[in-house]
N, C-alpha and C positions, 0 to 999 in steps of 0.2 A: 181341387188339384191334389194330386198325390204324387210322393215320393217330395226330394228335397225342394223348396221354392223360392226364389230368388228373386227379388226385385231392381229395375232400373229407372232412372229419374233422368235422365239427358234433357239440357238444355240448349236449346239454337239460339241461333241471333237473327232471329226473321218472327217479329209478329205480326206483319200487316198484310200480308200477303197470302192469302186464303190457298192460293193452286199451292204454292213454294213447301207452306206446312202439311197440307196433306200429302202432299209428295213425301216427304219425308217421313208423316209416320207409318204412311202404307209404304215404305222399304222396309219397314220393321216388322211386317207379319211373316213370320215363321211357324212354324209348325213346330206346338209346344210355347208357344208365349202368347198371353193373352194381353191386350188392351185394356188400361184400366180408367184411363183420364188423360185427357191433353185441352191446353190452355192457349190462346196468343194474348199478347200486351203488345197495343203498337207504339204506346210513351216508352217504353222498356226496351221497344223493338225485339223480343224475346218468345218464345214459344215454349213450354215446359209438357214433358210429354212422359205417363207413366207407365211403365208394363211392368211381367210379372210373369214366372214359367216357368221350365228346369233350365238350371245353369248353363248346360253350353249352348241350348236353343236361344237366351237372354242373349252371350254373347256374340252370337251372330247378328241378333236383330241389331245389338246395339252397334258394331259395325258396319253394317249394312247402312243406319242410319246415317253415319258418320263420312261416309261416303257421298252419300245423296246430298246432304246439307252442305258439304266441300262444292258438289258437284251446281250448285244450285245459289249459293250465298258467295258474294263479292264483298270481306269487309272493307277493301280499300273505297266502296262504296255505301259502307253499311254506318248507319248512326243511330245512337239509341241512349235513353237513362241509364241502361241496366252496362256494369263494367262490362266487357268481354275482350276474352284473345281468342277465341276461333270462331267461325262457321258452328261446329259442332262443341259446344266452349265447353259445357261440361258433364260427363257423362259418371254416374255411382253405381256403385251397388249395392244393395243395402238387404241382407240377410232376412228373410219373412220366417221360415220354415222348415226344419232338416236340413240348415246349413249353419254353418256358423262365419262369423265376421273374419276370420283368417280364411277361410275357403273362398273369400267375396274378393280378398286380397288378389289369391291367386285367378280369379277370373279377370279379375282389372287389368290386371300384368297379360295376361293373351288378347283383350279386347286389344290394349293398347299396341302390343305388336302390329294384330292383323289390321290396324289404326294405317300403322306408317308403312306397312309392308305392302299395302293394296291401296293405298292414295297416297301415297308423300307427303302424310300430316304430320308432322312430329308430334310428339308424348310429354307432357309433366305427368308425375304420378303425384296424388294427394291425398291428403288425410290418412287413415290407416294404409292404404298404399301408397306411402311415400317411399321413395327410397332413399332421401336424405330429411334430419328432422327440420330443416329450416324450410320444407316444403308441404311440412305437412297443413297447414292453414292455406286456404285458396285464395285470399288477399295474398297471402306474399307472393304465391305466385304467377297471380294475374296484375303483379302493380303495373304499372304502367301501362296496359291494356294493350291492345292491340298493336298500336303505334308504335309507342314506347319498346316493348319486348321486341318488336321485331330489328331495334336497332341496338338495343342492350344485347342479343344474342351474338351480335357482331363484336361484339368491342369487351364486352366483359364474360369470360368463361362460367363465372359461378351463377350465369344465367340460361347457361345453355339448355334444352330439352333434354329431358331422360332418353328417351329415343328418339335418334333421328337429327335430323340438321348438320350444321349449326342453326343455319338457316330456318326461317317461317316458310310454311307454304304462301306462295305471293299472292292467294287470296281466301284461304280457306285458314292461315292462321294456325293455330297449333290447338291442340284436343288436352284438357285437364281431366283427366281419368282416376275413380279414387273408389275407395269402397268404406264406408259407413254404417252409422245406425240411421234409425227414421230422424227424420227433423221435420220439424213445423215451418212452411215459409208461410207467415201474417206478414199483412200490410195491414196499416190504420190510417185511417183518412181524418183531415181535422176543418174543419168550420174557416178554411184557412189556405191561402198561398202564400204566405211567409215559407218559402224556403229556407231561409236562415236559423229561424224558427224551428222547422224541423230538423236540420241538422244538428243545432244544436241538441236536443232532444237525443236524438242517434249517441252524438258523443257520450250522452251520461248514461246512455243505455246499453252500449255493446260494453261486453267483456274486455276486448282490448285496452278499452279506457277506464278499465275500473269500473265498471259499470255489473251488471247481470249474470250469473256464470254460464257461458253456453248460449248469449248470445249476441248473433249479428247485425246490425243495425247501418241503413244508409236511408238520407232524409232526400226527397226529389218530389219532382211537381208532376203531377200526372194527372191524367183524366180532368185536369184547369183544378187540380185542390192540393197542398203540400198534403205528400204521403210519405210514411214510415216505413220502408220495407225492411221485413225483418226476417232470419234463417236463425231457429231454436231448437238448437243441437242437442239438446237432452231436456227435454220437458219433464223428467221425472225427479231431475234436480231441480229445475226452476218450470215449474207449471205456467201456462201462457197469461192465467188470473192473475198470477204473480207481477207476469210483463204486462200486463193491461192496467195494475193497480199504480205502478211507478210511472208506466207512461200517463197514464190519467195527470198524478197529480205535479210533473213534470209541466205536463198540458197548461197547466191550471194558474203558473208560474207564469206563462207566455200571455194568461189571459185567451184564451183556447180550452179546445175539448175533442176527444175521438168522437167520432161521429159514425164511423161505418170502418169495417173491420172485411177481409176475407182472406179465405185461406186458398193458396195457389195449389195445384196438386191434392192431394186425398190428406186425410185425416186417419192416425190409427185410433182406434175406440178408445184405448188407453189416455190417449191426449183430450180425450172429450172432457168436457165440464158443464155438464148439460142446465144448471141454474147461474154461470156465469155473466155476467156482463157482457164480456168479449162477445163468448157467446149468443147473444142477444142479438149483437150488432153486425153478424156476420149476413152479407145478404148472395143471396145463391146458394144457399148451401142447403143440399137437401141430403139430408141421413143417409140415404138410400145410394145418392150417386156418392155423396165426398167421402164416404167411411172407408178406408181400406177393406175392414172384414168384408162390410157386406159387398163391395165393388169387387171383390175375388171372385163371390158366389154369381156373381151375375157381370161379367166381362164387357166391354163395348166391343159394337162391330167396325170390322177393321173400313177405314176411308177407301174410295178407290181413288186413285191419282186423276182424275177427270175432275 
């Protein structure tokens, strides 16, 4: 790809529905944005989808998207592990290439306009596109989820959407729009359905509670095993061996063990640890597809909505 390059990570709230998600990522082919990876989780209820292209080709796909997944997802009927406030719950951008992190700002701030100007989804902006600082973390913004926010936007102003509203759209929910650096999302599976188990684990493990710098952590039962899911905002502070080493012997405590590890979405080469542990225990993961570099040079073809 040449000239500046820009990546997006959007997540839905629909992973079991094979038609609903390719629908969705085939509204994202534009011309200028390539396919790099897309995932469902139907304990998550979730679908994570990744492209990659010039800037304002990105933001149209990711629009486009945003649309479709409103047009397509009922959360007043939707249930899943994974938090969420929208249909289209969270959409990034995250700088590859002849861009830089303040230019990914101002793509977030027009995705999210043409967000609520062409569907009537309202906008939180997050993390580096916040535009207040008690938004810049995506837990503050999604507390209460779905439910919850749509009735806190009633009653309490300091919850109201950046744009748009007061109001939730009445079933497409509101779009968290942010722009970023890469993160790592792992999940680690354990020899185990103690939930409690793993949530404890989570507490000692995210940042929030004193735990890891940079990262995220929520403990839930999926696929019938308590799982770790985890988002690792800076692996160059805290490398994933790092998190693998503490979660281990955390594990270890509970009388438990990781067993099996994967990474949702791609992998920058930079996060690789190729004699790790972690590493070992990831399954599906082939070089070729999960690497960001090499998944640039060799694109996925787009779904057709059939």
């Amino acid at each position: 790809m040449s000239g500046p390059v820009v990546e997006c990570v959007p997540n839905f709230s629909e992973g079991a529905d094979l038609r609903r998600v390719k629908a969705i990522v085939a509204a994202m082919r534009v011309e200028g944005v390539h396919l790099l990876d897309w995932s469902m989780d139907a304990d998550h209820n979730r679908s994570v989808v990744t492209v990659a292209g010039e800037p304002s080709a990105v933001v149209e796909a990711a629009v486009r998207a945003a649309g479709k997944a409103v047009e397509l997802i009922d959360l007043t009927r939707q249930q899943g592990a994974h938090p969420r406030i929208g249909a289209a719950d969270v959409i990034p951008f995250v700088p590859i290439s002849g861009i830089k992190l303040e230019q990914c700002v101002l793509l977030a701030r027009q995705a999210g306009l043409e967000i609520w100007r062409r569907f009537g989804v309202p906008v939180f902006f997050y993390e580096a596109a916040a535009a207040r600082p008690d938004r810049a973390n995506l837990e503050d913004v999604r507390r209460g989820q779905f439910e919850g926010l749509r009735d806190a936007v009633r009653k309490e102003t300091s919850r109201r959407p950046d744009l748009g509203g007061p109001g939730l759209h009445p079933t497409g929910g509101a779009c968290a729009v942010g722009a970023r650096r890469f993160l790592v999302e792992y999940n680690i599976y354990f020899d185990s359905t103690d939930v409690a188990m793993v949530r404890a684990i989570a507490r000692e493990v995210r940042a929030a509670s004193g735990g890891l710098k940079g990262v995220k952590a929520m403990g839930v039962l999926a696929h019938g095993r308590a799982q770790l899911s985890m988002n690792i905002t800076d692996f160059q502070v805290t490398p994933v061996s790092q998190v693998f080493r503490k979660v281990s012997e955390l594990a270890l405590k509970h009388k438990t063990a990781p067993v099996e590890g994967e990474v949702i979405g791609l992998l920058p080469e930079a996060a690789c640890e190729r004699d790790s542990e972690w590493m070992r225990q990831l399954t599906r993961f082939d070089p070729q597809t999960k690497i960001l570099e090499r998944r640039l040079e060799s694109p996925l073809a787009w779904p057709s909505e059939e």
